[in-house]
C-alpha positions in Angstrom: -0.8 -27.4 29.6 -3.2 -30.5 29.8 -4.6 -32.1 27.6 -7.9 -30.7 26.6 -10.9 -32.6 25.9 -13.9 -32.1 23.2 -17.1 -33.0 23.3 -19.7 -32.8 21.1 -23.2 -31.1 21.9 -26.7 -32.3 20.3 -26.5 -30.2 17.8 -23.0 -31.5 16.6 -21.4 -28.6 17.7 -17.7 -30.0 19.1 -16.4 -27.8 22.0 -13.3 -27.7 24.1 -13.1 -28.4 27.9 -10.0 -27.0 29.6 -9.3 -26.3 33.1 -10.4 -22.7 34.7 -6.7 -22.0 35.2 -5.6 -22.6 31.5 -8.8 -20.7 30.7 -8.2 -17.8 32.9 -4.5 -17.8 31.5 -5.4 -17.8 27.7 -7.7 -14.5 29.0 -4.8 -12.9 30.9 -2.4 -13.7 27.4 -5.1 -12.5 25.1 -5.5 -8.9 27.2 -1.5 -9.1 27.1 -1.6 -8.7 23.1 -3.7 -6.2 23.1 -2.2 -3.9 25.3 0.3 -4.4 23.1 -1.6 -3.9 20.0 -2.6 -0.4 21.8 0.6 0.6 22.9 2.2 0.2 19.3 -0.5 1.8 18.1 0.2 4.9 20.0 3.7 4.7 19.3 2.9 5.4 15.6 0.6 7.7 16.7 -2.4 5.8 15.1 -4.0 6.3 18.8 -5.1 9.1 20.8 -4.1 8.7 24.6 -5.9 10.8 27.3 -4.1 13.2 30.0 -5.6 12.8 33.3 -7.3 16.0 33.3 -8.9 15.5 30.0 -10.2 11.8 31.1 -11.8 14.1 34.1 -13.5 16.0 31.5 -14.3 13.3 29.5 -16.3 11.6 32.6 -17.9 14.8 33.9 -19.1 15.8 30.2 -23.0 15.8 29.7 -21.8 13.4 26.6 -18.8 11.9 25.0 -19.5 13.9 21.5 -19.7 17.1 23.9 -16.0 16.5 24.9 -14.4 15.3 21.9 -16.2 18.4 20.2 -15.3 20.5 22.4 -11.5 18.9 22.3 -11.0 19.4 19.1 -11.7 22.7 18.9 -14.8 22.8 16.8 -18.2 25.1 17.0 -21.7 23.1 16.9 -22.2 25.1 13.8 -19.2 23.6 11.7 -20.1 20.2 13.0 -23.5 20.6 12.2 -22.3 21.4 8.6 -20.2 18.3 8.5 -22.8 16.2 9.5 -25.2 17.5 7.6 -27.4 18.7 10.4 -28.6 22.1 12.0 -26.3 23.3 14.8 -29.8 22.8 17.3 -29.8 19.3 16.4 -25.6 19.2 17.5 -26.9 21.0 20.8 -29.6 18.5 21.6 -27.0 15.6 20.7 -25.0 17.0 23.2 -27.2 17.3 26.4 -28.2 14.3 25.9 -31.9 15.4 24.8 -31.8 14.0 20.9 -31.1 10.6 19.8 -29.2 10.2 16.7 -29.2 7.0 14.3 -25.7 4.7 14.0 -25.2 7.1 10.5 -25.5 9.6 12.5 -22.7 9.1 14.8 -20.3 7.7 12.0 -20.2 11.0 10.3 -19.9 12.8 13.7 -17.3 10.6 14.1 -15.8 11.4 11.1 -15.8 14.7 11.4 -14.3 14.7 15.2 -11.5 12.3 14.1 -12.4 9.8 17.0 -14.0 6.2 16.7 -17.8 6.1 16.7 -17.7 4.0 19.9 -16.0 7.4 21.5 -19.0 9.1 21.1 -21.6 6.4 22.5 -22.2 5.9 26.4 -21.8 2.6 28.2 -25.3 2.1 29.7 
């Protein structure tokens, strides 16, 4: 590793200057860990993997909380309940037609057993 310089912006900010290599190399040891992180993680079964088939569904669902409620085995109507909505509001959730608030999607999440970034599309 060289030596790394600092410098100091205006604002007295000090940052580090490194070359791309040793840059591109911290990335590549960083993403390292946390496949690592994520692979012990299913190992204790703290983390739900995907088969292929069910990542095909996942995609081709109108939304994520479509699939994971649909995985888990659960009606609109007991969702609804757990989320302390009506089972149209679940329905319109699910096409994509209704908009639901971050508390929203936390108690969906909740309720599905799945992280609330599970149930929110990349745009």
């Amino acid at each position: 590793m060289s030596k790394i310089q600092t410098i100091t912006t205006a604002g007295g900010e000090k940052l580090a200057v490194l070359p791309v290599s040793e840059y591109e190399a911290l990335i590549d040891a960083l993403d390292a860990a946390q496949a690592q992180i994520a692979a012990a993680a299913v190992a204790r079964g703290e983390m739900e993997t995907l088969a292929p088939d069910q990542v095909r569904a996942l995609i081709d669902a109108a939304t994520p909380l479509a699939f994971w409620r649909s995985k888990r085995r659960i009606t609109q109507t007991d969702l609804a309940k757990a989320a302390g909505i009506s089972q149209s509001y679940v329905a319109g959730l699910e096409s994509g037609a209704r908009k639901g608030d971050p508390a929203l999607f936390l108690r969906l999440a909740r309720a599905l057993n799945v992280s609330m970034e599970s149930l929110v599309v990349d745009e």
